[in-house]
C-alpha positions in Angstrom: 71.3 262.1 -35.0 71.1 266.3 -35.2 69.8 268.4 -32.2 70.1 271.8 -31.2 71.5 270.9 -27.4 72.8 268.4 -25.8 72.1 268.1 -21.9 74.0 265.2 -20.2 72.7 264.8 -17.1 68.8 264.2 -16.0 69.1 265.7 -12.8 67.0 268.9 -11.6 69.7 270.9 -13.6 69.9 268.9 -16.2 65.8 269.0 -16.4 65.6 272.2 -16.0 67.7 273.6 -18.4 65.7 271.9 -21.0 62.6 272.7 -19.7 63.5 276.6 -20.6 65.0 275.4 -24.2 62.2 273.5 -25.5 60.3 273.7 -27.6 62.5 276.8 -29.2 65.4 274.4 -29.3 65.6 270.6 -30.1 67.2 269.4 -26.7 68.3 265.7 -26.1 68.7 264.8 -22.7 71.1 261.8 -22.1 71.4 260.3 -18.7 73.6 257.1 -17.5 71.2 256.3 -14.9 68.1 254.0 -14.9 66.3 256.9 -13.4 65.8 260.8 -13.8 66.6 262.9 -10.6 70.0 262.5 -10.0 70.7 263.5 -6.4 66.6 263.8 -5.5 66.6 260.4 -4.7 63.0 259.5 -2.6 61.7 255.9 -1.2 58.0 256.3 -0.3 58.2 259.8 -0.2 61.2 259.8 2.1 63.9 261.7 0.9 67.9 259.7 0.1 69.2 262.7 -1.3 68.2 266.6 -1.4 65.4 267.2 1.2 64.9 270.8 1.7 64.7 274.1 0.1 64.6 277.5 2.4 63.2 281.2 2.7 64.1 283.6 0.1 65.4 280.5 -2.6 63.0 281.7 -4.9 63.4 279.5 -8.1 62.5 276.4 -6.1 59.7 278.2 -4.8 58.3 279.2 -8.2 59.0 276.1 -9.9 56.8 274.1 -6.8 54.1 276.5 -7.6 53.9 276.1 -11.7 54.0 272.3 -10.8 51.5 272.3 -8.4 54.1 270.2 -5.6 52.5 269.8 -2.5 55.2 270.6 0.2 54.8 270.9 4.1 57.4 272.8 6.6 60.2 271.0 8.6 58.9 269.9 11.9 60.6 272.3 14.4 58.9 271.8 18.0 60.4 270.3 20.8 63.8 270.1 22.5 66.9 268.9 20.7 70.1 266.2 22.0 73.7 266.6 22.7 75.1 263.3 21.8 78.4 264.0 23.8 81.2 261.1 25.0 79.8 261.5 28.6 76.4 260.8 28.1 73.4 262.5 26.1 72.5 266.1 27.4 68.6 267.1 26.4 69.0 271.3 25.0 66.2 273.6 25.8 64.6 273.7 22.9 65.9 273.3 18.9 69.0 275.1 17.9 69.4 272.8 15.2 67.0 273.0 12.8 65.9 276.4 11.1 63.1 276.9 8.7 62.5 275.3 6.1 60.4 273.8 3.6 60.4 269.7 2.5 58.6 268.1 -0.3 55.7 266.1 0.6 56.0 263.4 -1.3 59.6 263.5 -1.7 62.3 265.5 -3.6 61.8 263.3 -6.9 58.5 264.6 -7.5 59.7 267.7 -8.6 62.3 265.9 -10.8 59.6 263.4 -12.3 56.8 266.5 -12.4 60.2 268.6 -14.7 60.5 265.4 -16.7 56.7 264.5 -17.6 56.7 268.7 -19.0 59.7 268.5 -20.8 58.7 265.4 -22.4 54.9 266.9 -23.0 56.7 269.4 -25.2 58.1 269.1 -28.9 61.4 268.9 -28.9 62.6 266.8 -26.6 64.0 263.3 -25.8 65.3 261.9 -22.7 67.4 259.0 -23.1 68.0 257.3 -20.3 70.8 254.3 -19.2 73.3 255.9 -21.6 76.5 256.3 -20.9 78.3 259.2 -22.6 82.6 258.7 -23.8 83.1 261.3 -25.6 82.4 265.3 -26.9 84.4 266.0 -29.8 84.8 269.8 -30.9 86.7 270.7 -34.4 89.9 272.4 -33.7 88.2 276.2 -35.1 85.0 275.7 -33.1 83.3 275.7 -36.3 81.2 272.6 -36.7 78.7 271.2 -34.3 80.1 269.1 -31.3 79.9 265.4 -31.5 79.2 263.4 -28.4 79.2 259.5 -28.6 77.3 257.5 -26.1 76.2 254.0 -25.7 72.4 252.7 -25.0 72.2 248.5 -24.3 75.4 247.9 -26.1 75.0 250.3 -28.9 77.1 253.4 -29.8 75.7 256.4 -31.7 77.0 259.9 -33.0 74.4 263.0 -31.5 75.6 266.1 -33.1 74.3 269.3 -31.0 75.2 272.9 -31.7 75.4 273.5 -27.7 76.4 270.5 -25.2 75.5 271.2 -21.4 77.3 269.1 -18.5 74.6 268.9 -16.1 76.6 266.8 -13.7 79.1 267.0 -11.0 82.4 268.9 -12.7 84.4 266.1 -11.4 82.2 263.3 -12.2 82.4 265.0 -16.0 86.1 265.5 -15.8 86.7 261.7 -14.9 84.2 260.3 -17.2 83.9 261.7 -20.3 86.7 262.4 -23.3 87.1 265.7 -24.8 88.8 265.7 -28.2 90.8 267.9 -27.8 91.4 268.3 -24.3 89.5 270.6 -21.9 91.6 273.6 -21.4 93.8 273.2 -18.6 92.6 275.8 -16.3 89.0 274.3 -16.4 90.2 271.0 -16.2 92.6 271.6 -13.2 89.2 273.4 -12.0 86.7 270.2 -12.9 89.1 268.1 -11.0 89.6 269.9 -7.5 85.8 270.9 -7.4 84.2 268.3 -4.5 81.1 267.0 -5.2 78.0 268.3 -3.3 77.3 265.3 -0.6 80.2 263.0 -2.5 81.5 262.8 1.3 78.2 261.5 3.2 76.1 259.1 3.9 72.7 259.8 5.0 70.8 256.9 6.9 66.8 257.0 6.8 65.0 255.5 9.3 61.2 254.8 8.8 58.6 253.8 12.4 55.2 253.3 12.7 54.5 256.6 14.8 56.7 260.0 15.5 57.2 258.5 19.1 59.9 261.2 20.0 57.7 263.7 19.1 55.4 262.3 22.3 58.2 263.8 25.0 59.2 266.6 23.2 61.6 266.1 21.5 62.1 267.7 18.1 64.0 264.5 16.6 67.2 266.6 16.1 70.8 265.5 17.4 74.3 266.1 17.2 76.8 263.8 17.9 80.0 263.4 18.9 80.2 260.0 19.2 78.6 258.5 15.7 78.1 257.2 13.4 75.8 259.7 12.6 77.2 263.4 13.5 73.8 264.7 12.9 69.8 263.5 13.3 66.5 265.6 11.9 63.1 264.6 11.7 62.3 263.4 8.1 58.2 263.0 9.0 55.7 263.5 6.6 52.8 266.2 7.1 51.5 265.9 10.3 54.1 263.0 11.7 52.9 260.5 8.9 55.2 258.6 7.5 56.8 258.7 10.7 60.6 259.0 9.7 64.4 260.3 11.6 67.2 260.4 9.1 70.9 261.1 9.4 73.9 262.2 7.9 77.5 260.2 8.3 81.0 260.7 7.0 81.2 257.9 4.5 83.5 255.9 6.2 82.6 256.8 10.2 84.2 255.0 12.6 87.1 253.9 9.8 84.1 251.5 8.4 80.8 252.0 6.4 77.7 252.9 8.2 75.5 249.7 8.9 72.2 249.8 9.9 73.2 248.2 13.3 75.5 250.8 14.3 72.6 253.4 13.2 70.0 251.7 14.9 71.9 251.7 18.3 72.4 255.2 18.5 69.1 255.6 18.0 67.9 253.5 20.8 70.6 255.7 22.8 69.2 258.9 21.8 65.6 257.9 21.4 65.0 255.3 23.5 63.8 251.5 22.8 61.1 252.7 20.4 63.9 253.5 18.2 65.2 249.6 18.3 61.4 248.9 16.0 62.2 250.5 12.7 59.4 249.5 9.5 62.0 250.5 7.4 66.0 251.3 7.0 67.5 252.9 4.2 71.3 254.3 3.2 72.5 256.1 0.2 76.3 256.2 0.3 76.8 258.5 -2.5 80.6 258.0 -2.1 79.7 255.1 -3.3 77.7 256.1 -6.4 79.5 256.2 -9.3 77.3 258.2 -11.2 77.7 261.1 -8.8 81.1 260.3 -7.0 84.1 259.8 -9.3 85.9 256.3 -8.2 89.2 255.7 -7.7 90.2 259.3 -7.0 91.1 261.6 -3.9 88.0 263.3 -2.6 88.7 267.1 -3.6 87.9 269.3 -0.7 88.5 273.0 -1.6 84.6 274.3 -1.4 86.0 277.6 -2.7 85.4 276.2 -6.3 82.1 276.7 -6.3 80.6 279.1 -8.0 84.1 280.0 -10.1 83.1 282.3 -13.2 85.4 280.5 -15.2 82.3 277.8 -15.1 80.0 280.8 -16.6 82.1 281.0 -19.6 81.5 278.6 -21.9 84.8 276.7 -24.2 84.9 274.7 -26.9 83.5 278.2 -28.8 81.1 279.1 -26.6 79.4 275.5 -27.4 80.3 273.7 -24.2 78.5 274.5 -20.6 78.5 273.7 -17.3 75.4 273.5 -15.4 75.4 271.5 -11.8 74.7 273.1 -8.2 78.7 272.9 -8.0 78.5 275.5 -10.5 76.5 278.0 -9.5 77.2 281.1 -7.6 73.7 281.2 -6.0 72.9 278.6 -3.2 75.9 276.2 -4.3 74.7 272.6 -3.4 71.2 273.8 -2.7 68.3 272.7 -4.8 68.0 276.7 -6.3 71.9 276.6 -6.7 71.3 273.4 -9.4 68.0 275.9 -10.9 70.3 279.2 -11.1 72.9 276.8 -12.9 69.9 276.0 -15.3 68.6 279.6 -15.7 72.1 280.7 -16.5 72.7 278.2 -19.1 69.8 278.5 -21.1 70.0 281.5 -21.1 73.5 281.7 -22.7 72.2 278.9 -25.1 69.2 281.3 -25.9 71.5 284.7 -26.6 73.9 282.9 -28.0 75.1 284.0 -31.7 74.9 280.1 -33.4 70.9 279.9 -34.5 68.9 276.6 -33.8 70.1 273.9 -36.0 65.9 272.7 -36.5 65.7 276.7 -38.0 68.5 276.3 -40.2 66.9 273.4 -41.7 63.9 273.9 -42.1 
């Protein structure tokens, strides 16, 4: 199999770097999950993963606009809690939150809205549950790469003139061969760069009304006592679904996060409406091994982010990187993942190898 690019990785990076190729490149899009979004993760509309985007980030803004996503902004009102080990202190008003916007119907939508126009286009496939081993350069540079991967059992050869890591640098790093070797200095780099929210676990809690939002309260805590260290409102437009969520180290307390534990600092926070949940969810994505690498030290030096030596491609100018760890606009953000993307195509698209599908034509 022959392509022009090569995007591993079907996250809002990874979609969106195709979605600027196509259809003036042939782009394949491989992906080890069962699903397209990577880190926009949504249950009913609520929001596992990525849940906001904020003034001034215009590339999320645009991109919401072309695909007609209906978005809403983060509930603000009311006063905020202290969650302190003497008791729970009630703050005049929301220091918390800030403003900011949050997908209506959930983060994925704009993920599944990318995929459904990049597959609407010629030039494209998205191949999903794949796992990738390998990307193979010759030792000049000269040749297309090779990347092997693996679909129900079955391994195939996809040469690409341009291969694009749209995925965690570590996660890459840990995962995938490169024959030969990644240069050290990127590899060293891959390695020590943390991946965005590879440290937390965020709890979603779903109830029938906004009840907190009935005293005044904004639904927005920080804690010092846990599990979760802090609390937001996660509602819908206008309260409905009705929704708190939270964000935990992934081991608080020394042990996962159980709903129990969340629940009952809830009900100390919130009161006993909070002991009535519909619905509980938790994404530990320490725990995901298609985001998180496993079995390694957790890198924490934030500092790698955005480090040019991402922006240069190797393997002769053939091999990118393009996650929100990457970028040197809004890093970890939604528009941090889109800059990655804009910057990548755009090196693909100036670069001085022409579109294999031209060549051969």
């Amino acid at each position: 199999m022959e392509c022009d690019v090569i995007v591993v990785g079907a996250g809002v990076s990874g979609l969106a770097t195709a979605d600027q190729l196509v259809p003036d490149r042939r782009v394949v899009i491989i992906e080890a999950g069962e699903r397209v979004g990577g880190r926009l993760r949504s249950i009913d509309g609520l929001d596992l993963g990525a849940s906001w985007f904020w003034p001034g980030e215009h590339r999320v803004a645009a991109l919401v606009d072309e695909l007609n996503i209906p978005t809403h902004a983060q509930h603000l009102d009311g006063d905020a809690l202290y969650d302190a080990p003497d008791g729970v202190a009630r703050l005049d008003g929301n220091p918390i939150d800030v403003p900011s916007s949050r997908f209506s119907n959930g983060a994925d939508g704009l993920t599944e809205a990318l995929r459904r126009r990049v597959s609407e286009r010629n030039g494209s496939d998205l191949l999903l549950d794949t796992h990738v081993h390998t990307v193979e350069s010759t030792p000049a540079h000269d040749r297309p790469l090779v990347v092997t991967a693996t679909t129900a059992g079955v391994t195939r050869a996809i040469s690409a003139d341009h291969v694009v890591l749209a995925l965690p640098p570590a996660l890459a790093a840990s995962t995938i061969g490169f024959r030969p070797p990644l240069p050290d200095e990127i590899a060293r780099l891959a390695v020590r760069t943390p991946v965005w929210m590879g440290t937390t676990t965020k709890a979603v809690v779903r109830y029938s009304t906004a009840f907190w939002r009935d005293v005044g309260l904004s639904g927005s805590a920080v804690s010092h006592q846990g599990p979760l260290r802090e609390i937001h409102d996660l509602s819908g437009p206008g309260g409905r679904p009705a929704a708190l969520f939270g964000f935990a180290p992934s081991t608080a307390q020394g042990r996962p996060v159980d709903e129990r534990d969340v629940i009952a600092q809830l009900v100390r926070l919130f009161g006993p409406s909070a002991a009535e949940p519909l619905d509980f969810h938790l994404a530990d994505w320490r725990r995901e091994p298609l985001t998180t690498p496993t079995g390694t030290a957790e890198p924490t030096d934030y500092s790698t982010y955005g480090d040019p030596r991402y922006h240069r491609p190797t393997f002769g100018g053939r091999l990118h990187w393009s996650s929100t760890e990457t970028s040197a606009v809004a890093p970890g953000h939604i528009e941090g993942a889109l800059a990655a993307a804009e910057r990548t195509a755009e090196t693909i698209r100036t670069a001085s190898i022409p579109p294999h599908h031209q060549e051969t034509r």
